[in-house]
C-alpha angles and dihedrals in degrees: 000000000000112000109223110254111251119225133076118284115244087251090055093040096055086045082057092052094039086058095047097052095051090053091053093048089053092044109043096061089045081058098049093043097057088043084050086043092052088041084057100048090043085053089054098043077055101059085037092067088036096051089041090049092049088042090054087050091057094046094055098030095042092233139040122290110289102255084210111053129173144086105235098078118027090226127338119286099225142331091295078059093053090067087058107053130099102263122241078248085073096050098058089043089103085057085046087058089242104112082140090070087046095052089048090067133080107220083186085078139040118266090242099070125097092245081070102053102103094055099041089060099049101117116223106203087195080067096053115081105225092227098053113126096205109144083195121084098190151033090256090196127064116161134189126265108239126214093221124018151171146170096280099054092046124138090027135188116346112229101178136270150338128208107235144235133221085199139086149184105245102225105195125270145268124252090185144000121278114267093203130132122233117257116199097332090315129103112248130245089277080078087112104039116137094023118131107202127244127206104298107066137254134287111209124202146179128218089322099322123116106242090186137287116254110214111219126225121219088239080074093069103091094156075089112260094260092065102048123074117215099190141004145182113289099179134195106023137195086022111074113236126183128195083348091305128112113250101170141359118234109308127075133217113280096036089219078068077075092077098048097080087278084269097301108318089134127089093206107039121076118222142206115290104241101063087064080067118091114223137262103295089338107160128210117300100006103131135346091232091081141354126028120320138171140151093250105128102246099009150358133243132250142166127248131217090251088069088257124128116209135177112242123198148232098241095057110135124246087245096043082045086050098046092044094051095041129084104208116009101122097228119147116246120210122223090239122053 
């Protein structure tokens, strides 16, 4: 009697296969969606502790944290200053629960001298979004203040390095571009033409110079605190990214833009006031220069004035964005956006 061969035959066996891999192509997106989905949700805890902390700070302090901190100049003397200031992020370290950072660094100086070295590279996990593709864990660049400065001394001289953010003030934004000259290689006081304000004040400047920075209470915000944002993701700083793509490493064009923070990629370093503003009709996660960015699929979080912390998409229209980033503007706000 002939015994029946144990084992699968090759047609069984590439049924098998074909099984398994359809199983695998149905569950390995499932996989990566719900680690995307607790990414998400750690990103918005994130801006929650960050928005409750800076609420906190204006309650004590009766205003939002000062964008421009430090003893050694009474306000910056003009946009160059605004790179070398202690950034609104320091004030509101105490609410972080990291009063340690705070007392590590000299106020008496700028954050981009050497003596602050130790504190600008701690790196604050609750400032860095889960989800951010930066292959860069730092802002590489750091250069000096300089008492007295020009053109041709910028960037300066490089002191090291400075632990970087994934979040932003959200300045306002711009209805139109600025109709201002330049004046001696800076641009003028129109720099800010067209710019409808946000919820931390207003800087004011003239031909160049830094007329003071007016810092903003919540009881301004007359647009009602639900419908403002007060900060959002900015991802992937210091490399350039467009549309989640990466448009360009560390090192922006010209080079001398080095020295300028790098447009905000540090936590500690403040940084010139423009670039707080979105751009003329710029969506949701277009690029990570201006406006709010992050690697979400289809949007990106942020935290209102109220202490809350939503997901905003893509999609939002230019009006519903405006509204959202402006004070006072009157616009209405739907519940959904």
């Amino acid at each position: 009697m002939k015994r029946a061969r144990a084992g699968f035959t090759l047609i069984e066996l590439l049924t098998v296969l074909a099984v398994v891999g359809l199983m695998a192509a149905l569950l390995i997106p499932a996989v990566q969606a719900s680690r995307e989905a607790a990414r998400a949700t750690s990103c918005r805890n994130n801006l929650r502790q960050i928005v409750l902390a800076t609420l906190n700070h204006e309650s004590m302090a009766r205003a939002l944290p000062d964008l421009y901190n430090g003893r050694f100049l009474p306000r910056p003397r003009g946009p160059i200053d605004e790179f070398h200031f202690h950034c609104w992020r320091t004030a509101i370290l105490p609410g972080l629960e990291r009063a340690d950072v705070l007392a590590s660094l000299n106020l008496d100086l700028p954050p981009t001298f050497f003596e602050n070295q130790t504190g600008v590279n701690v790196a604050l996990s609750t400032l860095i979004c889960p989800s951010s593709a930066n292959p860069t864990p730092n802002l590489p660049d750091v250069f000096a203040w300089q008492e007295t400065w020009n053109v041709a001394t910028i960037p300066g001289r490089r002191v090291g390095t400075a632990a970087r953010t994934d979040y932003e003030a959200v300045g306002g934004v711009r209805a139109r571009l600025p109709g201002g000259a330049i004046v001696g290689g800076v641009e003028s006081d129109m720099i800010l033409d067209g710019v409808e304000f946000g919820a931390w004040g207003e800087p004011t400047y003239s031909e160049s110079r830094s007329l003071g920075y007016r810092k903003a209470r919540l009881a301004e915000v007359v647009d009602g605190l639900s419908n403002t944002i007060l900060i959002g993701e900015r991802a992937g700083r210091p490399d350039c990214y467009k549309k989640g793509m990466p448009v360009e490493p560390y090192s922006l064009t010209p080079p001398a833009a080095r020295g300028w923070g790098s447009v905000g990629a540090a936590w500690a370093l403040s940084v010139h006031f423009e670039w707080l503003v979105s751009g003329p009709g710029q969506a949701v996660n277009d690029n990570n220069l201006f406006g709010i960015y992050a690697f979400h699929p289809g949007g990106a979080n942020v935290a209102m004035a109220d202490g809350s912390a939503r997901f905003i998409r893509e999609t939002t229209t230019q009006a519903v964005l405006r509204a959202l980033c402006t004070r006072a503007g009157g616009e209405p706000v739907p519940g959904d956006w």
